[in-house]
C-alpha positions, 0 to 999 in steps of 0.5 A: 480878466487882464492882470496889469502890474505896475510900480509906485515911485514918488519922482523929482524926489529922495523921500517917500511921500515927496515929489510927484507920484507916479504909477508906471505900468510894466506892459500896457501892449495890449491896452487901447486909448479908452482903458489906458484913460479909465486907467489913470483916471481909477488911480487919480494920480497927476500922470500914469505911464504905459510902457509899450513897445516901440515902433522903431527898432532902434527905440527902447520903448514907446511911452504913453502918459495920461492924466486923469483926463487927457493923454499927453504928448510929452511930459517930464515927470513920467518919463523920468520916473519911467526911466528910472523904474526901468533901471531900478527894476532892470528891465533893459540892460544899463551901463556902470555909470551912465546909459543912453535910452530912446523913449518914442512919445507922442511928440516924438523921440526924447534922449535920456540918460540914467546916471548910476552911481554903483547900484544907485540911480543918482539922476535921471536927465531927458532932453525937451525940445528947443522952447518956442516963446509965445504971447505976452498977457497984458491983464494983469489985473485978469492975472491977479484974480485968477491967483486971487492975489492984489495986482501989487504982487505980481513982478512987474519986471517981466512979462507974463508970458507963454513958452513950450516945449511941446506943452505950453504954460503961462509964466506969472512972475510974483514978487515974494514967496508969501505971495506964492503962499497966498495963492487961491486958484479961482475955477470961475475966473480960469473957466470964463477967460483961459480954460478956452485957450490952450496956449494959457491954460496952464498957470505956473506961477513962481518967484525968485525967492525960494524956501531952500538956498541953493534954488534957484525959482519957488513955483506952483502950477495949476492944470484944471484942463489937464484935471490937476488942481495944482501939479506938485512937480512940473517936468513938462514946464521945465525946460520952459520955465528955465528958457523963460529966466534966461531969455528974460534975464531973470538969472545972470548971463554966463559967457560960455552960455550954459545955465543950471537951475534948480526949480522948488515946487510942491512946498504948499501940497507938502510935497517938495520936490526939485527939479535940476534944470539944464539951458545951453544959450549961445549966440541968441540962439537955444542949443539944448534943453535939459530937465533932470531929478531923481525918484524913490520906488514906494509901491507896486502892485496889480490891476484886474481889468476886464 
């Protein structure tokens, strides 16, 4: 019997129960494919990391990410939460105020940053890759069934639409926060004309109202191919999510082509959580992507696997 020890933190937040949980374990080297999936699919938490070491030696670790169902390529909240595991326990050796960390994923190497303020991780922020903007959804009314919300709630003013950073999501535009709050996923609806497509499996919905004044976007994103009903944090989405305001003139052009967003999201689960969303845009062209936040270490423990 393997003992596999592992730490519990809430990410995207600064209070236990909020956020995104994650378990990240310390030591997955001796792991394969299968039982890393059991793994995450046994604990039913949005994502579960593995810790590896990496395959380049100039690298500081391998990650492997896993929903209850797939593996991932790339992610944000496992990375960032892995990050700040890794310091908080002090796995790897951190500078005063900021450390640099390469972390290998299955789309590649991502750059990462710890921020320490004293003893205390204050942020966590990874680069994502340059966003790649896809098709523009034309069903509206396909749209509105699938939130189960009239097709009058929907924000015209901009396109339904698909961008990635190394995963795809189907931005919906909503005009109000009572329409995000009016949100009924239908499975029937996403089952027979999206779950086949994996450029629009992903639905995050959101709207320029917000429950807290300094955000900038109120969101919710609903994974079933990815077995999340609904994700109380998106990392993943967003660096997409913050490329889709600025290329569709959603927030205001700034002159020195730098934006900072803040992404609410988790309200409806009881989860709140924020996401800082850095996007450097200059000369029509994307320069840098960059999501950030924090996390609070709430558990650890071990599991016994055969």
């Amino acid at each position: 019997m393997q003992t596999l020890k592992y730490t519990l933190v809430d990410v995207f937040t600064t209070q236990s129960f909020g956020g995104n949980p994650l378990a990240v374990f310390h030591d997955g080297s001796g792991l394969d494919s299968k039982t890393m999936q059991q793994i995450a699919n046994e604990l039913n938490l949005s994502e579960t990391a593995f810790i590896c070491p990496p395959k380049r030696q100039q690298n500081q670790i391998s990650l492997r990410i896993f929903t209850p169902q797939v593996e991932l390529p790339i992610a944000g909240h496992p990375t960032i939460g892995t990050a700040f595991v890794m310091a908080y326990l002090k796995m790897l050796p951190s500078q005063d105020k900021l450390t640099k960390w390469t972390i290998e994923e299955g789309l590649g190497d991502i750059a990462v940053t710890v921020y320490k303020d004293g003893e205390k991780i204050s942020k966590v922020e990874m680069i994502q890759p340059l966003p790649i903007f896809g098709e523009t959804l034309t069903g509206q009314a396909l749209v509105a069934d699938l939130l189960s919300l009239p097709k009058s709630e929907l924000d015209t003013r901009f396109p339904i639409q698909t961008v990635s950073s190394g995963l795809p999501f189907l931005f919906v535009p909503l005009r109000s926060l009572a329409a995000m709050r009016e949100i009924n996923f239908r499975m029937d609806v996403w089952e027979r004309h999206f779950s086949g497509d994996r450029d629009r499996q992903h639905i995050f919905a959101f709207t320029t109202e917000t429950e807290h004044e300094e955000s900038t976007v109120h969101c919710r994103m609903f994974a079933p191919a990815m077995g999340i009903p609904e994700d109380p944090a998106t990392g993943a989405a967003g660096g997409p999510l913050g490329a889709f305001l600025v290329e569709h003139g959603v927030i205001k052009n700034r002159e020195d082509g730098s934006y900072s967003i803040l992404s609410e999201q988790g309200i409806e689960m009881g989860r709140p959580s924020f996401i800082d969303i850095s996007i450097t845009k200059k000369k029509q062209k994307y320069e840098e992507v960059k999501i950030g936040g924090t996390a609070i270490v709430i558990g650890q423990g071990e599991l016994y696997v055969p």
